[in-house]
SENU-813243 format. One record per residue: residue in three letters; x, y, z negated of N, C-alpha, C in turn. Coordinates in steps of 0.2 Angstrom, whole numbers, padded with zeros to 4 digits, always signed. Each point is the difference from the previous one (the first is absolute). Layout:
% SENU-813243
ALAXYZXYZXYZ
...
END
This chain:
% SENU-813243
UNK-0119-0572+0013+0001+0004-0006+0006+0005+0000
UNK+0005-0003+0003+0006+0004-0001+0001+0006+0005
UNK-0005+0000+0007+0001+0004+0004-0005+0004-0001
UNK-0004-0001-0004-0006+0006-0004+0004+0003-0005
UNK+0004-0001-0005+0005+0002-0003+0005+0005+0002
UNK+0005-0001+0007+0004+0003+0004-0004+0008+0005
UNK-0005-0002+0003-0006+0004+0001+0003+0005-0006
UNK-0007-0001-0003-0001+0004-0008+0008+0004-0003
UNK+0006-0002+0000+0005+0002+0002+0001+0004+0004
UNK+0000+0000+0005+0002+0002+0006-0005+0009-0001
UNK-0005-0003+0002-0005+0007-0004+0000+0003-0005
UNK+0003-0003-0007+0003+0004-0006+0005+0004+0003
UNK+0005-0001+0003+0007+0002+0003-0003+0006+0004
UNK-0004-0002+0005-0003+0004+0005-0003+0007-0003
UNK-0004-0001-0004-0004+0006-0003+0006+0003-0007
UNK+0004-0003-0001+0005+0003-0006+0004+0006+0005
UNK+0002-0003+0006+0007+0004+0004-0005+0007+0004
UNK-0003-0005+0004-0004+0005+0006-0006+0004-0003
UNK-0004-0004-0004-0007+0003+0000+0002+0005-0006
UNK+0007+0000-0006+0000+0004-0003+0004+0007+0002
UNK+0003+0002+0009+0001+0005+0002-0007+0005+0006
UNK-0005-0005-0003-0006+0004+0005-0001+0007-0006
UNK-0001+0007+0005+0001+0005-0003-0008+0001+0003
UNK-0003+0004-0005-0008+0002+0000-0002+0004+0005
UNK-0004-0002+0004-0005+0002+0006+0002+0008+0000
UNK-0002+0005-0007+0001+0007+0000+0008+0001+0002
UNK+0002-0004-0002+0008+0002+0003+0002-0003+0007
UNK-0002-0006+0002+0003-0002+0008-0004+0005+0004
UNK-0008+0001-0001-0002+0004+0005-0001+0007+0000
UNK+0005+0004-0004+0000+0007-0004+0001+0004+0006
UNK-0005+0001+0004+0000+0006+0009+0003+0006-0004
UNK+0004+0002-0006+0002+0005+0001+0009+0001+0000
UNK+0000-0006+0001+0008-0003-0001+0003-0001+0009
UNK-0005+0001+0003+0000-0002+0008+0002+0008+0003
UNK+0007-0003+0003+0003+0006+0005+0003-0004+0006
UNK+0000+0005+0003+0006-0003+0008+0006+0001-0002
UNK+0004-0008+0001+0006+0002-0002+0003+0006+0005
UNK+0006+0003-0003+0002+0004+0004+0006-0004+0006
UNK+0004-0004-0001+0005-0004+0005-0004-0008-0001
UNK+0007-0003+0003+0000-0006-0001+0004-0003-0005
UNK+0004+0004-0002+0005-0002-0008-0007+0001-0005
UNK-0004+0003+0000-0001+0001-0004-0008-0008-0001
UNK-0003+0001+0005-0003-0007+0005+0005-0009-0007
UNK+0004+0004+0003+0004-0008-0002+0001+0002-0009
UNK+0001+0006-0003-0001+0001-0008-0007-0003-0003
UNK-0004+0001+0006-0007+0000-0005-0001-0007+0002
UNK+0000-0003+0003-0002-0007+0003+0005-0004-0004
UNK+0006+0002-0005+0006-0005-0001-0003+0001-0008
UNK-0002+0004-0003-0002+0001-0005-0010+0000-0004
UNK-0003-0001+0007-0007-0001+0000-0002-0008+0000
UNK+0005-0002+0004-0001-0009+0001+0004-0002-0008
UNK+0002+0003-0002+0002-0003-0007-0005+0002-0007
UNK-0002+0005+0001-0003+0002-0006-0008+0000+0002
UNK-0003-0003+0005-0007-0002+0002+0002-0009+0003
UNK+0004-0002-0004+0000-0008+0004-0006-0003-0001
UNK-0003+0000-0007-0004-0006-0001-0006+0005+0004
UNK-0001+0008+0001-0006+0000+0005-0001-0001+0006
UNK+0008-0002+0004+0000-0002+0005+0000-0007+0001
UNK+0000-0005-0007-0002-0006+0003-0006-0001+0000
UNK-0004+0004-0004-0008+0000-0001-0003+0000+0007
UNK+0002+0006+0002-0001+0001+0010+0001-0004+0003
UNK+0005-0005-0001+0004-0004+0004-0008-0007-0002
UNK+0000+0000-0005-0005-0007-0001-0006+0000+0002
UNK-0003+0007+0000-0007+0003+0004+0001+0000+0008
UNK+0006-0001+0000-0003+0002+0009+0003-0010+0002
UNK+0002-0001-0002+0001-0008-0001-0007-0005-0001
UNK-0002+0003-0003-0009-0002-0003-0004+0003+0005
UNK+0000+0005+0003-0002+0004+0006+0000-0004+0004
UNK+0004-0001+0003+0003-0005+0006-0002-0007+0001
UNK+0000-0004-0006-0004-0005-0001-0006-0001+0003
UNK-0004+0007-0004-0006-0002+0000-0006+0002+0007
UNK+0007+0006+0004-0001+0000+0005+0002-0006+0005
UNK+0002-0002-0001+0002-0006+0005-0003-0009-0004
UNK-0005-0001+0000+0001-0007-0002+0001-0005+0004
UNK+0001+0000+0005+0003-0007+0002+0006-0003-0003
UNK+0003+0006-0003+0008+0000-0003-0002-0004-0006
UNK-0005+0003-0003-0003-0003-0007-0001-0007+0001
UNK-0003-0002+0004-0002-0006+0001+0003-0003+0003
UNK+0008+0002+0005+0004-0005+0001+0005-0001-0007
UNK+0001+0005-0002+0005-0002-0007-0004-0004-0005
UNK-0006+0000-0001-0007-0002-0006+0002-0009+0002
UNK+0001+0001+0009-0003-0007+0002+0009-0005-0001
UNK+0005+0003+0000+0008+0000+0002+0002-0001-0009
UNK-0003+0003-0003+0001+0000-0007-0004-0005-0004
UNK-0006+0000+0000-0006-0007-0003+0003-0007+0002
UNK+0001+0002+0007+0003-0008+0004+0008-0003-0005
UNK+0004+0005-0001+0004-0002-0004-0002-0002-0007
UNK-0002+0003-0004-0003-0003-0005-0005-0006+0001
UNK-0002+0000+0003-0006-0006-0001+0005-0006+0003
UNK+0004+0000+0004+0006-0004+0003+0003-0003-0007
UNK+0004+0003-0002+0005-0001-0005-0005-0002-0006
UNK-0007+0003-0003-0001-0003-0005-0007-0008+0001
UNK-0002+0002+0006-0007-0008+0001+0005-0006+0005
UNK+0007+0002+0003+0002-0004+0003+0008-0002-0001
UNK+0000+0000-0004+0009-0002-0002+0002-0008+0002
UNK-0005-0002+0001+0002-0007+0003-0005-0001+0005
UNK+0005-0005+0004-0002-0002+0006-0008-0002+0003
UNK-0005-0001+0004-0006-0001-0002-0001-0006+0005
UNK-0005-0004-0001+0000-0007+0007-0005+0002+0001
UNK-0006+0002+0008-0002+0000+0002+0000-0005+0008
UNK-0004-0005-0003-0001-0005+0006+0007-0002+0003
UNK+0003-0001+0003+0008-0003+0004+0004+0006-0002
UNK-0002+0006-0003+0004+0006+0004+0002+0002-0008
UNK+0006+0003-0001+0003+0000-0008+0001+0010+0001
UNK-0002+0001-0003-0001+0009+0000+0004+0003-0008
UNK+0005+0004+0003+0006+0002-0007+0000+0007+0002
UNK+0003+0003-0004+0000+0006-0003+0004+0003+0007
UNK+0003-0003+0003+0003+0003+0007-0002+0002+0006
UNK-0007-0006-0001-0005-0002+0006-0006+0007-0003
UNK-0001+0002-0006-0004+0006-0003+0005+0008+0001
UNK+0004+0000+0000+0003+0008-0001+0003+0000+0009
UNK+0000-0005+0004+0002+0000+0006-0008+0002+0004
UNK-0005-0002-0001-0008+0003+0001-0001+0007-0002
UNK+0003+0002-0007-0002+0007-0002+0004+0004+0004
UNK+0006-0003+0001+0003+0004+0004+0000+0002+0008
UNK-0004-0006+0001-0004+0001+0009-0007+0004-0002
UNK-0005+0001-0001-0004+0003-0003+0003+0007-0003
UNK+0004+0002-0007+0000+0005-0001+0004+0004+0002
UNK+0006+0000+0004+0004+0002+0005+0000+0004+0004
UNK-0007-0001+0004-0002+0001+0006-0005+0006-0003
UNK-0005-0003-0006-0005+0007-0003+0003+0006-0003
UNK+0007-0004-0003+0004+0006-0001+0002+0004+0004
UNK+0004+0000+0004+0000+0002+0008-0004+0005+0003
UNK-0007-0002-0001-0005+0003+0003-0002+0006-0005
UNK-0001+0000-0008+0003+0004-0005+0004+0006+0002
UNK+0003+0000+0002+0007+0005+0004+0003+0003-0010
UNK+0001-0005-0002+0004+0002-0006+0005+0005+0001
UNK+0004+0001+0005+0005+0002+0002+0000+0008-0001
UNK-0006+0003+0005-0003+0004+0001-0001+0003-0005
UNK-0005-0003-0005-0002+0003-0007+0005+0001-0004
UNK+0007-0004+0001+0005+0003-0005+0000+0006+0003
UNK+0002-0001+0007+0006+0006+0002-0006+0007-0002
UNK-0008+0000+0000-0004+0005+0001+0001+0004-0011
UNK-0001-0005-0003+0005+0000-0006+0005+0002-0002
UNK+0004+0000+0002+0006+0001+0001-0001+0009+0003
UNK-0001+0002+0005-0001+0004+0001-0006+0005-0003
UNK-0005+0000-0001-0004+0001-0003+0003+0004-0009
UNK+0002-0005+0000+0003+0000-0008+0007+0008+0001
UNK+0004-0003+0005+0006+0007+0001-0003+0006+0002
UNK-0006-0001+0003-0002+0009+0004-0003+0003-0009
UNK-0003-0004-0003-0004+0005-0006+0005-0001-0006
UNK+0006-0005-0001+0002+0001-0006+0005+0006+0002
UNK+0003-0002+0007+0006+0006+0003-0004+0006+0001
UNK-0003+0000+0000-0006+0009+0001-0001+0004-0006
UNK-0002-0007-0004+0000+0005-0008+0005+0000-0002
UNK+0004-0002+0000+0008-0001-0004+0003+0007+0004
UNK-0002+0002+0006+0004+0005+0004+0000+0007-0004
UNK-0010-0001-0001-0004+0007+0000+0001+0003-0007
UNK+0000-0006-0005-0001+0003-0007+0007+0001-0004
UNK-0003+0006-0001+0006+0004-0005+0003-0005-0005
UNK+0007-0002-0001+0000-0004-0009+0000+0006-0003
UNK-0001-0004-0006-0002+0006-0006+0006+0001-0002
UNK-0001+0005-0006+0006+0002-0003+0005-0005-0003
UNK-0002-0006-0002+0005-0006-0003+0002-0002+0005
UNK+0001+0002+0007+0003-0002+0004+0008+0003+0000
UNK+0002+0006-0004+0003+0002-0001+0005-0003-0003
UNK-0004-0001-0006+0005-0004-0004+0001-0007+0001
UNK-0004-0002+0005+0001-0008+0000+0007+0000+0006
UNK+0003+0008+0003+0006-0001+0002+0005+0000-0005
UNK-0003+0005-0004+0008+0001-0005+0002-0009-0004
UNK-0005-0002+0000+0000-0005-0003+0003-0005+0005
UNK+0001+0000+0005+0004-0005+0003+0005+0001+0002
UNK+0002+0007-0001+0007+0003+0001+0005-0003-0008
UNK-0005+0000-0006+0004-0002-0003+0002-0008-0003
END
C-alpha cells in the first residue's frame, strides 16, 4: 500500500512541475515562428531559451518515443516483463526457503536462475541500443525545433528579468 501511495505522489509531483509547463500544440507547432537562424550565437539563444520554455513538451516527445521504442522492440518487453515479474513473484511467494525432495531451494538459489535466464534475454534485447537510439532520436527533434522556432515576444523580457 505504501508504494501505491509514493507512486500516486511521485505522479502528483510529476504532473504539478512538468505537465504544468506543456505549452498548446497551436503554439509548439506555430510554422510561422520557423526561421533559419542567422549564426550560431544565435543557434545557441534559441535552443538555451526553447528547452526552457517548451520543457514539459519536450518531455512529452521524450515519453512517446520511449513508448515507440518499446513497442517496436518486444523482446525488450518481454525480457524486462520476465526480469521484473521474476522479482516480484521471488520476494512475495518465496521469502522462505522451500524443501523439495533432499534439495533445499532459497531465495538465492531463485534470483541466481532469473539471472541465468534473464541476463542472457536481456542481452539479446540490445537495451543498450534502444537507449542510445533514444537518446538520439530525442536530440535530432528536440534540438531541431528548439533551433528553428523563433521565441516569442516574452522571451524578451524573460531576459530583463534575469538581469535583474
Amino acid at each position: 500500500m505504501e508504494h501505491v501511495m509514493r507512486v500516486s505522489e511521485t505522479l502528483k509531483s510529476f504532473r504539478e512541475t512538468r505537465l504544468a509547463a506543456l505549452r498548446p500544440p497551436s503554439e509548439f507547432f506555430d510554422y510561422q515562428r520557423i526561421s533559419r537562424p542567422a549564426d550560431f550565437n544565435q543557434v545557441t539563444q534559441r535552443i538555451t531559451y526553447n528547452t526552457r520554455y517548451y520543457s514539459g513538451n519536450y518531455v512529452l516527445i521524450i515519453a512517446l518515443l520511449a513508448v515507440y521504442a518499446l513497442i517496436t522492440n518486444p523482446l525488450l518487453i518481454i525480457a524486462l516483463g520476465f526480469l521484473v515479474g521474476g522479482f516480484t513473484a521471488i520476494n512475495r511467494f518465496a521469502p522462505e526457503p522451500v524443501q523439495m525432495g533432499e534439495h533445499t531451494i532459497t531465495q538465492k538459489h531463485l534470483y541466481a536462475a532469473l539471472f541465468v535466464i534473464g541476463l542472457p534475454l536481456l542481452y539479446i534485447a540490445s537495451p543498450v541500443s534502444t537507449f542510445f537510439w533514444l537518446v538520439g532520436a530525442s536530440g535530432v527533434v528536440i534540438l531541431g525545433h528548439a533551433a528553428i522556432v523563433e521565441p516569442g515576444i516574452e522571451s524578451e523580457y524573460a531576459a530583463v528579468e534575469d538581469t535583474v
